[in-house]
C-alpha positions in Angstrom: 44.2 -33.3 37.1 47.3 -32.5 39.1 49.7 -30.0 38.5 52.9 -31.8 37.6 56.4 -30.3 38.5 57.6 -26.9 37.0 61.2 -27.3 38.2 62.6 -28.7 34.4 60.6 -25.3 33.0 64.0 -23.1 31.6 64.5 -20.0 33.3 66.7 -17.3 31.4 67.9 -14.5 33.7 69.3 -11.0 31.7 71.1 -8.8 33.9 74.4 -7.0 33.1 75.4 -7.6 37.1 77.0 -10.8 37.3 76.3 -10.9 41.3 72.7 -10.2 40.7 72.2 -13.3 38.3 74.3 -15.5 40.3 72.5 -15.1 43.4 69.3 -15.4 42.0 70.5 -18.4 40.2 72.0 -20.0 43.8 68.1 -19.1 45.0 66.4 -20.7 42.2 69.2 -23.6 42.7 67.5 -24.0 46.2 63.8 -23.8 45.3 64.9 -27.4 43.1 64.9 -25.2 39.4 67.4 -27.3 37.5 67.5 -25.3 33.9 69.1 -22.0 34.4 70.5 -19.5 31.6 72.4 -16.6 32.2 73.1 -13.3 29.9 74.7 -10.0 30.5 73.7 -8.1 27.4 70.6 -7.5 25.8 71.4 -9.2 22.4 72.6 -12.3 23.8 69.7 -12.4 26.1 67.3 -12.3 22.8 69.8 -14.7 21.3 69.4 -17.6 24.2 65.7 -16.7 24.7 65.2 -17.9 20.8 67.7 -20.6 20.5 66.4 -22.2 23.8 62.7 -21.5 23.6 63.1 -20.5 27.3 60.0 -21.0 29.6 60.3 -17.7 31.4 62.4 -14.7 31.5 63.8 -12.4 34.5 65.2 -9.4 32.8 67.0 -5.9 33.9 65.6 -2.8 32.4 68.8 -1.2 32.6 71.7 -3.3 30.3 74.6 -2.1 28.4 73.4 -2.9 24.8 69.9 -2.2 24.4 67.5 -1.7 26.9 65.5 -4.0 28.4 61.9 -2.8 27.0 63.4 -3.4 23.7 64.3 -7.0 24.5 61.1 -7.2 25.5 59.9 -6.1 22.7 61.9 -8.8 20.4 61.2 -11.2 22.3 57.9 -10.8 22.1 58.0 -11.7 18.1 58.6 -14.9 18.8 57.6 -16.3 22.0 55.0 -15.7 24.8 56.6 -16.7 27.4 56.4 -14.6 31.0 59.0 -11.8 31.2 59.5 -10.2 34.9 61.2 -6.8 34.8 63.6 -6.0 38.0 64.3 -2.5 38.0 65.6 0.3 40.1 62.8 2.0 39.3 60.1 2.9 41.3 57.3 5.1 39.9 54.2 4.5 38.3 55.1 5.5 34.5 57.8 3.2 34.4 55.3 -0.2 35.8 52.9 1.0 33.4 55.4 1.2 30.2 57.1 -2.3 31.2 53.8 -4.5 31.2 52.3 -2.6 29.0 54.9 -3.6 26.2 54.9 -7.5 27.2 56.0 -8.3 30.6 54.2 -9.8 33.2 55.1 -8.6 36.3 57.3 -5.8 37.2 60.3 -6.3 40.7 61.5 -3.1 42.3 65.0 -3.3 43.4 66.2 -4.2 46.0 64.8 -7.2 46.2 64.8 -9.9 47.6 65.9 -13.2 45.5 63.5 -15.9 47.6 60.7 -13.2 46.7 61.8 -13.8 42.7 61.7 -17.5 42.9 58.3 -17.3 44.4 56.9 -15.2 41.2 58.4 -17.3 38.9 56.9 -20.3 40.5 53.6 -18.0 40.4 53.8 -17.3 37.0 54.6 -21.0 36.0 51.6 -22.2 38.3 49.2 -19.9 36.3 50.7 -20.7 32.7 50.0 -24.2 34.1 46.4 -23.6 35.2 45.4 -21.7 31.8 46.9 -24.6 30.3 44.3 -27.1 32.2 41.4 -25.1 31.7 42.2 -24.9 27.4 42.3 -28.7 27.8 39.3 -29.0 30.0 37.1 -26.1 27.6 34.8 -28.0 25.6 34.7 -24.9 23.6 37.4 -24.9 20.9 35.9 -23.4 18.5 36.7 -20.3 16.3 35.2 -17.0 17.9 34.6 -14.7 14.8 34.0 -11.1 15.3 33.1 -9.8 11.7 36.3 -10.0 9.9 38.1 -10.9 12.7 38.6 -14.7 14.1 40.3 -15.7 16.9 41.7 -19.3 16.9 41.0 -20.9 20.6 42.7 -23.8 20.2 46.6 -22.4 18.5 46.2 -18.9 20.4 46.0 -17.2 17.6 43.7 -14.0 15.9 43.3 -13.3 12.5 41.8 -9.9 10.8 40.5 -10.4 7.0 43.0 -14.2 6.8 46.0 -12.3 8.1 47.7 -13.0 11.5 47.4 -10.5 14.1 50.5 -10.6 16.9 49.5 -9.7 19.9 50.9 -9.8 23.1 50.4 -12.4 25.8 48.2 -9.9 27.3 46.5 -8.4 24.6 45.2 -11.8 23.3 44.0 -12.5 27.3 42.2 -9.7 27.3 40.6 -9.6 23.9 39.9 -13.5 24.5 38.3 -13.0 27.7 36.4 -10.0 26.5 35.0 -11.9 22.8 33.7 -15.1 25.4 31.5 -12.2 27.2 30.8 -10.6 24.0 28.0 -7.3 24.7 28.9 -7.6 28.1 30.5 -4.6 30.3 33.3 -5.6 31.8 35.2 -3.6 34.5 38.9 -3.1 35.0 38.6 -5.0 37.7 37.8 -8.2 36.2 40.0 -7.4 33.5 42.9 -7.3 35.8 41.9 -9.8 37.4 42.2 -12.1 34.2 45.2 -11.2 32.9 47.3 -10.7 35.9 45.4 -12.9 38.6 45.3 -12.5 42.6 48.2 -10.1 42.3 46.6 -7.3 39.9 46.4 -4.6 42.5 48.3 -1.4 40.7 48.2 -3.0 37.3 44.3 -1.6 36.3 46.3 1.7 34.9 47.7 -0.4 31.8 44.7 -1.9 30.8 44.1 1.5 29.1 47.4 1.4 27.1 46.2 -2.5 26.2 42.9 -2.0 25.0 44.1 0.8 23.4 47.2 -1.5 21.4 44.3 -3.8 20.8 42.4 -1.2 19.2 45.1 0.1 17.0 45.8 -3.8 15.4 42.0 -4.5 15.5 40.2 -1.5 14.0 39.2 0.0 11.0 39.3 3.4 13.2 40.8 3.2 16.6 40.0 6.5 17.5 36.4 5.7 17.0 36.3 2.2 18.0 33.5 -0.3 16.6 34.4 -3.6 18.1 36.0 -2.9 22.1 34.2 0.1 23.1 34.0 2.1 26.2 31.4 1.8 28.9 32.3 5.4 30.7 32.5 4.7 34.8 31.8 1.1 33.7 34.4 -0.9 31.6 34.5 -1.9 28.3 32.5 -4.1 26.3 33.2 -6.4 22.9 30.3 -5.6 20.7 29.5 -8.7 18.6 26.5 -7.7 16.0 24.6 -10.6 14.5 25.5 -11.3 10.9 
């Protein structure tokens, strides 16, 4: 199966620097994109991203309104979609607290715009790729973890009947984890996974993600049951027979 053109996906860029989003709009122009949004605040950004059902999102941590880990945040209660954070920001901490609340890749300025349009077109290429292998999995069946179930086919987990939200990344990892159920799996892998060829400096948030998974997942996350720590290893989904 072919990948088909990504160039009609809607892009939404969110920076309160009208230079910055018109030149990587000119870029993105270039590279053949066709469906570009602009906002300059927060709020509106949250307000197009809805209204739109945007494909993918390029947003500024630092906006005038609210900041951009809390559009993130919204955002994240109603759409999936990938969110790349540009900041001025360099260190560790801040990477960490971007992806680890929703986005999926994280663009030090300065930058440059032709590297942008080249993540965007990575992130839309993977989206596409996941997307081939759901349709190609024979396996769409249920996984059920004792009161939890997570729904293959809609993307969805449920904990005794009631939806779960997680994150695109939280339902990655706990989906990749529950098909190798009793298995360790390093941070490596895990990385790997979620953020593909490009993981290198992103194994430090998988703690802050298992740990989110933990908190919506079980009965104790301080003594976890169900994603449990391997110690030098990885982590492991323990599925018990019942």
């Amino acid at each position: 199966m072919d990948l088909v053109s990504n160039t009609d996906k809607k892009i939404l860029l969110i920076d309160d620097e009208e230079d910055i989003t018109d030149l990587i709009e000119d870029i993105l122009l270039k590279e053949g994109f066709k469906n570009i949004k602009k906002a300059h605040c927060g709020l509106d950004g949250v307000k197009i991203c809805q209204s739109e059902r945007t494909d993918i999102v390029v947003l500024d941590i630092m906006l005038p309104d609210i900041d951009g880990i809390e559009v993130c945040k919204r955002i994240r209660q109603f759409s999936y979609c990938p969110i790349l954070f540009l900041s001025a920001k360099n260190s560790d901490v801040d990477k960490i607290v971007g992806l680890s609340m929703g986005g999926d890749d994280y663009i030090t300025k300065p930058f440059s715009p032709r590297e942008i349009a080249f993540r965007i077109k990575a992130q839309l290429r993977r989206q596409q790729y996941d997307g081939i292998k759901e349709v190609k999995s024979s396996e769409n069946e249920n996984i059920i973890i004792g009161s939890i179930t997570i729904d293959k086919l809609h993307s969805q987990v449920y904990k005794d009947g009631s939806e779960v939200k997680l994150t695109a990344k939280e339902y990655k990892l706990l989906l990749y984890l529950a098909e190798n159920s009793n298995k360790i799996v390093n941070k490596e892998r895990l990385c790997e996974v979620v953020w593909g060829d490009d993981y290198f400096g992103y194994d430090n948030t998988i703690s802050v993600h298992i740990r989110h998974l933990r908190e919506k997942l079980e009965k104790n996350p301080s003594k976890p049951e169900i994603i449990v720590t391997v110690i030098g290893l990885g982590y492991k989904l323990v599925k018990r027979n019942e």
